[in-house]
N, C-alpha and C positions, 0 to 999 in steps of 0.2 A: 678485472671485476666489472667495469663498464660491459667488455664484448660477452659478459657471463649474462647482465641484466638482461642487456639488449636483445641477446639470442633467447632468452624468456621469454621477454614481450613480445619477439615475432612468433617463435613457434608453439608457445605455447601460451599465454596466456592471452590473445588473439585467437586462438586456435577453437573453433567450432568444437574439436570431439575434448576438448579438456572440460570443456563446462558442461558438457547434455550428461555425465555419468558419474551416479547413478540417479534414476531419476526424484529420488528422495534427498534431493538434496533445494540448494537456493535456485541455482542454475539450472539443475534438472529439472523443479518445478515447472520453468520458464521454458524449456521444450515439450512439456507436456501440455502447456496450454497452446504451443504453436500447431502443434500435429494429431493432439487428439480434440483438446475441447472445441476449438475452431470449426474442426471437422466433423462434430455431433450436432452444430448450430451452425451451420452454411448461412442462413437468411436470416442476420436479426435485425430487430427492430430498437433494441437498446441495447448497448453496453457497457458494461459495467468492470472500472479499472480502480487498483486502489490496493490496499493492505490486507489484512487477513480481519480486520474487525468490520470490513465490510462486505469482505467476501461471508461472516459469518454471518452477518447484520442482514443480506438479504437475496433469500431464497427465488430464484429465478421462477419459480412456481406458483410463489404468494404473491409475488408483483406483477407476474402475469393476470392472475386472478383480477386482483383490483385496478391493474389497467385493462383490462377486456381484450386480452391480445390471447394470439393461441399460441401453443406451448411449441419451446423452441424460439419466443420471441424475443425471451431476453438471456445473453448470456452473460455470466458473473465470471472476469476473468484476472479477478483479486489474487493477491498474493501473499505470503508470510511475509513480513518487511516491502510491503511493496511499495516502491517510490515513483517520482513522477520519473526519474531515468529508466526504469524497467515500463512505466508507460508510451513514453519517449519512444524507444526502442518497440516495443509490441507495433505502436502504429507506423512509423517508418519501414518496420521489414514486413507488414501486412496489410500495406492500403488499400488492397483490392478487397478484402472481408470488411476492412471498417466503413468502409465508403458505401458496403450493400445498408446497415441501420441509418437510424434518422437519429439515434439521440447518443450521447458518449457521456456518460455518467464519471465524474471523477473525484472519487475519495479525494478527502482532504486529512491530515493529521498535524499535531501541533509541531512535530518532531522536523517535520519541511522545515518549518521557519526558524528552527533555533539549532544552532552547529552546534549542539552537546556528543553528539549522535553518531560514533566515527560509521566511514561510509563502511559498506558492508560487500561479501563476497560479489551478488550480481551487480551490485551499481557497481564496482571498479572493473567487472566486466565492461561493460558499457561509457561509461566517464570518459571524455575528453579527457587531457591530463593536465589543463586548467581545472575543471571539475574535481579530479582527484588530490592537485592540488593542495585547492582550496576546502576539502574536505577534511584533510588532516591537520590542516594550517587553522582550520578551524578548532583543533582542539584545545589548543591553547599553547601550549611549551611545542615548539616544534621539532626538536631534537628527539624527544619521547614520543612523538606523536610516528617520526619515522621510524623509527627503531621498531614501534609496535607494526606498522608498514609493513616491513622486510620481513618479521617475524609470522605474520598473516600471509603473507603473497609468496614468499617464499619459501619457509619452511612448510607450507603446506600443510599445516596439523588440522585447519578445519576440514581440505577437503579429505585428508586421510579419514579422521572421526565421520565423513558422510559413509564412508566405504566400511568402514569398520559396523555403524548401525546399519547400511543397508542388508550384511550380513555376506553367505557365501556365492549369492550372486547377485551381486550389483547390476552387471549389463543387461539382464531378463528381467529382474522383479520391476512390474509396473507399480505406480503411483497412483492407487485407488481413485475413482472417481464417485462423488453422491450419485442418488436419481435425476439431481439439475446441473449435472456436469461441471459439479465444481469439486476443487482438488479436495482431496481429504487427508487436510495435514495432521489432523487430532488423533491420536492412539482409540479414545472413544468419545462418546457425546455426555452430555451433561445434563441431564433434564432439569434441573435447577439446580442453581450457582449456590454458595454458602451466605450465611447471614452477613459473614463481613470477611473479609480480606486485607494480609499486607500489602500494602503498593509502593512502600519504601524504596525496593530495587526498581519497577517500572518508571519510577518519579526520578530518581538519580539516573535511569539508561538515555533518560531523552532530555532533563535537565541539569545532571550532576554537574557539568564542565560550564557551565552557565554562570553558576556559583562562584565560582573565581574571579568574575566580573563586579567591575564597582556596580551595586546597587542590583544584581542579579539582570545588567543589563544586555540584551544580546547586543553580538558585534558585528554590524554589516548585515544586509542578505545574504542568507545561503545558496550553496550552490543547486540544493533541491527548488528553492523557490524559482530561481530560473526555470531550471529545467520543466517546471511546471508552466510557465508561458508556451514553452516549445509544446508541451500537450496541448493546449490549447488551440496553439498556431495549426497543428497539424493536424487536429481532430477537425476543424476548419475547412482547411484544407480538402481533408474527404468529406466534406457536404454535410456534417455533422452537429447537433445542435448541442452544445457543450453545458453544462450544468456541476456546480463543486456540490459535491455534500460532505457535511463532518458528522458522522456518525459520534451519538454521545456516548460520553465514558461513565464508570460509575460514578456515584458520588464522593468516596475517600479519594479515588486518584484526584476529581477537581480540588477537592479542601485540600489533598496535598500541597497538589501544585501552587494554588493560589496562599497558601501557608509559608509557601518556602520560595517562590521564585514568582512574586507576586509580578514584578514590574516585566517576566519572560515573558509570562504568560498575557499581561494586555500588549505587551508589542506583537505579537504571534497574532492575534483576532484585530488588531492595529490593521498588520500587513496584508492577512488574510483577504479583510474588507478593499483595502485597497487598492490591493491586485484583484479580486472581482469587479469590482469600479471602474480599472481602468480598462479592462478586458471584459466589461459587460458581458459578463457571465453569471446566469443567478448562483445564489449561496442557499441553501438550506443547512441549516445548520442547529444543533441544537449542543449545548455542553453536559449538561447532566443527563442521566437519562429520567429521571423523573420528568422532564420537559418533553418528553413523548409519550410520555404516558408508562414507561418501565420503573418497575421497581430493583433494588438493591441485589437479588435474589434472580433477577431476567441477565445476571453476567454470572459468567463461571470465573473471572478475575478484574483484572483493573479494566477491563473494557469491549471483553469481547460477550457476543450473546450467547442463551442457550437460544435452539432450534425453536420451540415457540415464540420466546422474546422477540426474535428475528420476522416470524409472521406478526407480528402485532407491528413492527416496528415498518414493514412492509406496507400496511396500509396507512401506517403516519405519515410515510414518504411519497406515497401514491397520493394521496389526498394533496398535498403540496405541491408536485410536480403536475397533474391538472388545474391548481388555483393559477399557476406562470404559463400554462397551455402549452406544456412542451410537449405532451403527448395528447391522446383523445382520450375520453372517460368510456365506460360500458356503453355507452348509448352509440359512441361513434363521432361523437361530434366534438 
């Protein structure tokens, strides 16, 4: 059983062509940002890493507008689940494109700081196996926690189910791209969100295992919030002027949260803060979205935008990231 693992994790779960196919998938995403979005924004001047609520949160086109840059200056290279390990990785196997921008944008979500969250197909790509670990150790009962493990990684049912949606041909169908070259994981758009939504499952997928904790309190840093130093260290590294933002959720998902796992959620903006602090890097950040100015109806669920929300919410961030001078304003200056 060992030389059965073992010969796994060399040849194939290491392996380059087990993760690019098809490209509808977590991992496949993540080769289509290496080889096509890259390559339609050669020269930028911001970029943008982070999750799929920020990839929808901001239109490389509206943020171009209200920072006076020309187009092609910012690319959004956000992802479905995207973690600082899948940012980790983007800048280590591409420091020669991060290093041509000036500024490296990086989502923040609450989900980094609280191990509710078991790790997911592209971070165990990438994971050290300390990291992986500590991801599942993080679930709580560890027994359950591998069993779920083995049944993930190796029975293979999620990546089967990518092949099964991708349809009769997996190795050809490409991965849509918008007009600002960002991935298009949505079946369609949403021109406005419903009056209200459940966020019951969203609140239990990133706090449920929280819960089992005296007083809903989390245990330890996770292994995502490291890994988010390493972004830092290495967006640095290529000459990069590093900036978190936490893109706001609706309002039911905050009441949930703060209803149900009150004491996760201040240690999360606790940690947040003081890994900005010590890594003087600015924060923008806002929790509701009413604090930008969106209303209830500017999300299609617990926290992602519709397409204009996203422009409004574009120049709440513009306006921000000129008051810290990371970039110029329309004038130049």
């Amino acid at each position: 059983m060992v030389a059965f693992l073992l010969a796994g994790e060399l040849f194939v779960a290491r392996s380059e062509w087990f993760w690019t196919w098809p490209e509808r998938s977590r991992s496949g995403a993540f080769r289509v940002l290496e080889r096509r979005v890259m390559a339609r924004r050669p020269n930028p001047v911001v970029a943008i890493v982070g999750s799929s609520r920020l990839r929808d949160a901001l239109a490389p086109a509206a943020l171009e507008d209200e920072l006076g840059l020309p187009r092609g200056a910012v690319a959004n290279l956000s992802l479905t689940s995207g973690s600082p390990l899948d940012e980790r990785a983007l800048l280590q196997r591409n420091g020669v494109w991060f290093s041509r921008a000036s500024v490296l944008v990086v989502g923040v979500e609450d989900w980094y700081f609280v191990n509710a969250y078991a790790p997911h197909e592209r971070e165990r790509r990438f994971a050290t196996w300390p990291e992986q670990e500590a991801g599942w150790a993080g679930r709580g009962d560890l027994p359950r926690a591998l069993l779920e493990h083995c049944v993930w990684s190796f029975g293979a049912a999620r990546r089967l189910g990518d092949l099964v949606r991708a349809g009769p041909r997996p190795l050809v169908r490409p991965l849509r791209l918008d007009g600002d070259d960002r991935l298009t994981w949505r079946r369609a758009k949403v021109a406005e969100g419903p009056p209200s939504v459940p966020v019951g499952a969203a609140v239990r997928r990133y706090y449920g295992a929280v819960g089992d904790h005296a007083a809903g309190e989390v245990r330890g840093p996770s292994f995502r919030e490291a890994a988010l130093r390493d972004v830092v260290r290495a967006g640095r590294a290529a000459g990069l002027r590093v900036v978190f933002v936490q893109v706001p959720w609706r309002e039911e998902y905050v009441d949930g949260v703060e209803g149900g796992h009150a004491a996760a959620w201040r240690t999360y903006h606790d940690r947040l803060a003081a890994l900005a602090g010590r890594l003087d890097v600015p924060l923008i950040a806002a929790d509701r979205g009413s604090e930008s100015g969106l209303r209830r109806t500017d999300f299609v669920d617990y926290g992602h935008m519709t397409e204009a929300a996203g422009a409004r919410y574009a120049a709440w961030l513009a306006a921000r990231l000129r008051a810290i001078g990371v970039v110029a304003g329309r004038d130049g200056r």
